[in-house]
C-alpha positions in Angstrom: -4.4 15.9 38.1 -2.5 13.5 35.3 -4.0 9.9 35.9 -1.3 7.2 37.1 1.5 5.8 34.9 0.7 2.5 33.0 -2.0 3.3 30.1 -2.0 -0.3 29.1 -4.6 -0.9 32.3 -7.5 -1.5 31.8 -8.8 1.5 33.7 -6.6 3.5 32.0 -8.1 2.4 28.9 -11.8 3.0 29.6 -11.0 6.6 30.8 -9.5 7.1 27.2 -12.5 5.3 25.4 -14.7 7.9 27.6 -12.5 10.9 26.2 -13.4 9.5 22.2 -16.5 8.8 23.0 -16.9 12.7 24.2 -14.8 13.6 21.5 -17.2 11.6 18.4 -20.2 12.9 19.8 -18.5 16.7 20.3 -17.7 16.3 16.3 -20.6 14.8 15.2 -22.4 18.0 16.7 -20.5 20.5 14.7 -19.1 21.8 17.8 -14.9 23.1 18.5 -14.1 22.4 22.4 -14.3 25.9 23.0 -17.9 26.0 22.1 -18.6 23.0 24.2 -16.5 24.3 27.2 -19.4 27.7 26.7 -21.7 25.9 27.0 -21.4 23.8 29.8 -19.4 26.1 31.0 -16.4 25.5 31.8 -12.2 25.8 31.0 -11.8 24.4 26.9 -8.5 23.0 29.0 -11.0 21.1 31.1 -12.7 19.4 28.0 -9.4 18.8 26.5 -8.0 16.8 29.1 -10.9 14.9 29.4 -11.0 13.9 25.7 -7.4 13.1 26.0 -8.1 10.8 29.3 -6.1 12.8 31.6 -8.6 14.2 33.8 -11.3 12.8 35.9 -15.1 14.2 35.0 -17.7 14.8 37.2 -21.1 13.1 36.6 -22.5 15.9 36.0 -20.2 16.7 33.4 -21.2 13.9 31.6 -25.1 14.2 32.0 -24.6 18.0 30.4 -23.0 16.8 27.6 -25.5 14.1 27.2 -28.0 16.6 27.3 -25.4 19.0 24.9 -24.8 16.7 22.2 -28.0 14.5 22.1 -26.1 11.1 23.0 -29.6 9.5 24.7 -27.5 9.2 27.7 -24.3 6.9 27.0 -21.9 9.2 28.3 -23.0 9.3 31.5 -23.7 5.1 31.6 -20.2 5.1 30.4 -19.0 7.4 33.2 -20.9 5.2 36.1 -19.1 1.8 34.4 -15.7 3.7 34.9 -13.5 2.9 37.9 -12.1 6.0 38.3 -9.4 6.0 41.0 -7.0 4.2 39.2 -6.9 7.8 37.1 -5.6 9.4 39.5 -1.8 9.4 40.1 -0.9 8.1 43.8 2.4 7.9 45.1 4.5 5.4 44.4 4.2 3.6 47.5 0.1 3.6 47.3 0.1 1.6 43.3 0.0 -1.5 44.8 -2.5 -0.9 47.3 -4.7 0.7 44.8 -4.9 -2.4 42.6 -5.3 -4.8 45.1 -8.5 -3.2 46.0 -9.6 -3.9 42.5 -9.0 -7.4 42.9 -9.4 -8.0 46.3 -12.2 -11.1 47.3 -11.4 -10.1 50.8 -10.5 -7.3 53.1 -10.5 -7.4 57.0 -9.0 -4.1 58.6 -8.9 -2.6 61.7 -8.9 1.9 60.8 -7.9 4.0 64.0 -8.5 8.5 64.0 -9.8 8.6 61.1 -12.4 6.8 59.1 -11.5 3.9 56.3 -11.6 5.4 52.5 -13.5 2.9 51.9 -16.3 4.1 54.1 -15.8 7.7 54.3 -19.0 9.8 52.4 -18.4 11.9 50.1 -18.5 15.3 52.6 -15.8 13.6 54.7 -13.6 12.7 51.9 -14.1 16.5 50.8 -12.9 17.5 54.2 -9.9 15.0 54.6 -8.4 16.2 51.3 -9.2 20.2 51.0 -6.0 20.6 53.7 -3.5 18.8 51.3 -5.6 20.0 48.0 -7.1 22.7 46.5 -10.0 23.4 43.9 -10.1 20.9 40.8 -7.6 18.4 42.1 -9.7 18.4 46.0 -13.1 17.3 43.5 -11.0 14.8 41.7 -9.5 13.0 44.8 -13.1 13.2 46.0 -14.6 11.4 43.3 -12.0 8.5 42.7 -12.2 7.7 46.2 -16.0 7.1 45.7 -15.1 5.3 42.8 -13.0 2.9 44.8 -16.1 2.2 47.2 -18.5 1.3 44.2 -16.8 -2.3 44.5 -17.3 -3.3 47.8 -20.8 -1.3 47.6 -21.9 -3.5 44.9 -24.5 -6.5 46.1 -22.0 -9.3 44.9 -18.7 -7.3 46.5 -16.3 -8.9 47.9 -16.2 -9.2 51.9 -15.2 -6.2 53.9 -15.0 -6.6 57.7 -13.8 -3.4 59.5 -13.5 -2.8 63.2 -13.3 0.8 63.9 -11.3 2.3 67.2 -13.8 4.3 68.9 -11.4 7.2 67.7 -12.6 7.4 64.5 -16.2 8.2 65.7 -14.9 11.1 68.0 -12.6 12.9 65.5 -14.1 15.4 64.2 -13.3 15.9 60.3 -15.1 19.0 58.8 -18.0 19.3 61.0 -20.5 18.3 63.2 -22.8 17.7 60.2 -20.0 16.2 57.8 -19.7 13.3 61.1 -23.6 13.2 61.3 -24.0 12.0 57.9 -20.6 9.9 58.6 -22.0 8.1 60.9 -25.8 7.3 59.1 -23.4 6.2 56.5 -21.8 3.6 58.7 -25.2 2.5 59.7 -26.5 2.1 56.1 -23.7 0.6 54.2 -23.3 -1.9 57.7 -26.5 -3.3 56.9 -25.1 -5.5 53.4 -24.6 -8.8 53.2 -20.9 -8.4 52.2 -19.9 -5.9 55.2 -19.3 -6.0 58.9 -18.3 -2.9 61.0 -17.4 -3.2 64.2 -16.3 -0.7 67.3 -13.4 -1.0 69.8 -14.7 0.8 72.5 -12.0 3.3 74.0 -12.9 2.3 77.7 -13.6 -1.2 77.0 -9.9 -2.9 78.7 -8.3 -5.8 77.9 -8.2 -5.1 73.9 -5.1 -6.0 72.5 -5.1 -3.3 69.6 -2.8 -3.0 66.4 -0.3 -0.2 66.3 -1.7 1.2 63.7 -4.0 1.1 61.1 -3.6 -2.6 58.9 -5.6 -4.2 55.9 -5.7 -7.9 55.8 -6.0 -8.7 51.9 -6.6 -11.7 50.2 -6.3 -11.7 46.3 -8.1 -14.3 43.9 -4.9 -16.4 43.7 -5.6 -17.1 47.1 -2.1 -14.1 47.9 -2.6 -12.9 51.3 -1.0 -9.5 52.3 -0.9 -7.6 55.2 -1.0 -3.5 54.1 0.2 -1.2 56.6 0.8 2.9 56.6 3.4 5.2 59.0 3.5 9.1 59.0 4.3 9.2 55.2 4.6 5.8 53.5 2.6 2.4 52.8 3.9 -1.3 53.7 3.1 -4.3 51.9 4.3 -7.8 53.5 3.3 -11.1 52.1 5.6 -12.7 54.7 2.8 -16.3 55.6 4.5 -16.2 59.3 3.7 -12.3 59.3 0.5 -12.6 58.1 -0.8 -15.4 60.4 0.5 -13.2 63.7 -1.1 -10.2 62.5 -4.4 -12.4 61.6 -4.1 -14.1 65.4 -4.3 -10.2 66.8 -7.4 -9.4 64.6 -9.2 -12.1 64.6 -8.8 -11.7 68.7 -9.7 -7.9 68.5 -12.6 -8.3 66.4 -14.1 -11.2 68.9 -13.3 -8.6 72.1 -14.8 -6.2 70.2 -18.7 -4.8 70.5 -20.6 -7.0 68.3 -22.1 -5.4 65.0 -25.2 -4.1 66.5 -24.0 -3.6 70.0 -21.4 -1.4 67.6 -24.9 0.1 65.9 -25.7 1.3 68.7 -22.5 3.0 69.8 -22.2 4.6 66.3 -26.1 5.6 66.3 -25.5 7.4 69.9 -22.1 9.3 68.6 -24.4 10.2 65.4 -27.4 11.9 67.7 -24.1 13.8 69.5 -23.6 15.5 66.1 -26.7 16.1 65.1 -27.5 18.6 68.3 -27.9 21.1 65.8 -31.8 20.2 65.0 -30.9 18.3 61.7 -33.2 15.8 61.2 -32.9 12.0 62.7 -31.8 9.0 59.9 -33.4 6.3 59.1 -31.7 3.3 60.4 -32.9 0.6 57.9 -33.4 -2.9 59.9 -32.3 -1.9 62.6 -34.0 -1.6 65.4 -36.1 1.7 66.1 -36.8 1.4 69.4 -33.5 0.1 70.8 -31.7 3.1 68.9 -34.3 6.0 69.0 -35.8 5.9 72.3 -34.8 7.4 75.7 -34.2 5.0 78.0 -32.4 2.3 75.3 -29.6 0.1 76.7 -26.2 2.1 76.7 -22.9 0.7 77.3 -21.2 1.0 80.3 -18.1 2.9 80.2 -16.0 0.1 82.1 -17.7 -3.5 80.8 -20.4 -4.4 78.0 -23.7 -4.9 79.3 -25.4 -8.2 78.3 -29.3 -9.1 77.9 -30.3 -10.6 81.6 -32.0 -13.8 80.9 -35.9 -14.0 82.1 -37.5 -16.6 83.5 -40.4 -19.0 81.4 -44.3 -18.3 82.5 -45.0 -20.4 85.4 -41.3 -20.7 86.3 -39.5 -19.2 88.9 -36.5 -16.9 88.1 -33.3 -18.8 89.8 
């Protein structure tokens, strides 16, 4: 898939210093792209449009022709310093979007059916884009959505807060396994100091939910944006008066919401659902063991959240 318009951006520019790179080190070896696409193996297309910084390249790709041409491993460094989603060509409507994650220092969102691209695994994205996608171009979409996580991901990234309708959880994409390793994923990633996620539980009444799914963005300029997507299109307002109404109704959700470990808990039990099939229990980090693992730990009732009953002090007498 042809990377986006604009090849004065600086992402655009480090995908073409990858394809020199590749090509140098292809040269310096004596080799045609033919006789490196044999190698590897692969199309000589495929090596051609990577050279020429139209294509997005697997890792892998990178650490065979490390191992190929003798580079001592810069290609693949290069290819892991690489945002690659900018690459690849989004519609119109989606441009703007995709660079204010790049910039973001902020993004609160509330995500309902499906799960946030920012937090989707790599098995989920697989699954959300082989319907609309097929071979190479399903692998690329893949791999610049990861890319697009790597800044959020990273231990100085900016905040993400995310409260998740309880939909997103019970939708199935791909498979029982693909949700398994969706939902130890939510755990994991839950657990940084940058990122909150949080559950709207489908039972629990009285939530005032948006519409539809809506990023809050603030950019470095101190910009704030509210992002918004229907059936086939995006939405970008940076109305203040829209902004602060749609902030009221989040900030409101998010504090009606299960708290983050309360939401740990929800996500953990819809995770041992899926994983029915024997695979084998994930490690959940911090949190705690014994309130997620064992048989009699506190659930949520269906109809209200259940709070911690307060116990009386040795020696006094519970009132």
């Amino acid at each position: 898939m042809s990377r986006r318009n604009g090849a004065g951006g600086a992402a655009a520019t480090t995908a073409v210093v990858f394809g020199e790179l590749l090509k140098h080190h292809r040269e310096a070896a004596g080799l045609t792209q033919a006789a490196l696409a044999r190698k590897i193996p692969c199309d000589r297309s495929h090596v051609a449009h990577i050279e020429a910084g139209t294509r997005v390249p697997p890792d892998t790709f990178a650490k065979q022709c490390d191992e190929l041409l003798g580079t001592g491993g810069v290609l693949l460094r290069l290819w892991g310093r690489i945002d690659w989603y900018p690459e690849v060509q989004h519609p119109d409507w989606f441009e703007r979007r995709a660079q204010m994650d790049a910039e973001a220092v902020a993004v609160r969102a509330y995500q309902t059916q499906v799960m946030p691209g920012l937090l989707q695994t790599e098995e989920y994205a697989r699954a959300m884009f082989s319907p609309i996608a097929s071979g190479d171009e399903v692998e690329e979409l893949v791999r610049a959505r990861l890319s697009r996580q790597q800044r959020f991901l990273a231990s100085d990234g900016p905040l993400y807060v995310v409260v998740l309708d309880e939909s997103c959880l019970r939708n199935v994409v791909g498979s029982a396994a693909t949700m398994y390793g969706q939902c130890a994923h939510l755990l994991e990633v839950g657990q940084r100091s940058n990122i909150r996620i949080q559950v709207a539980p489908a039972a629990l009444s009285g939530l005032v939910r948006p519409k539809t799914s809506m990023s809050l963005i603030t950019l470095p300029g101190g910009d704030q944006w509210v992002y918004s997507e229907s059936l086939d299109r995006g939405h970008l307002n940076d109305d203040p008066a829209l902004y602060v109404r749609h902030s009221q109704t989040y900030d409101l959700l998010r504090a009606d919401a299960l708290s983050a470990r309360e939401s740990a808990a929800l996500i953990t039990e819809a995770m041992e659902g899926y994983g029915d099939d024997g695979q084998a229990r994930t490690q959940c980090g911090d949190l705690d063991q014994e309130q997620l693992q064992r048989p009699r730990r506190r659930r949520l009732h269906r109809n209200r959240p259940r709070y911690p009953r307060r116990r009386p002090r040795p020696g006094q007498q519970e009132r």
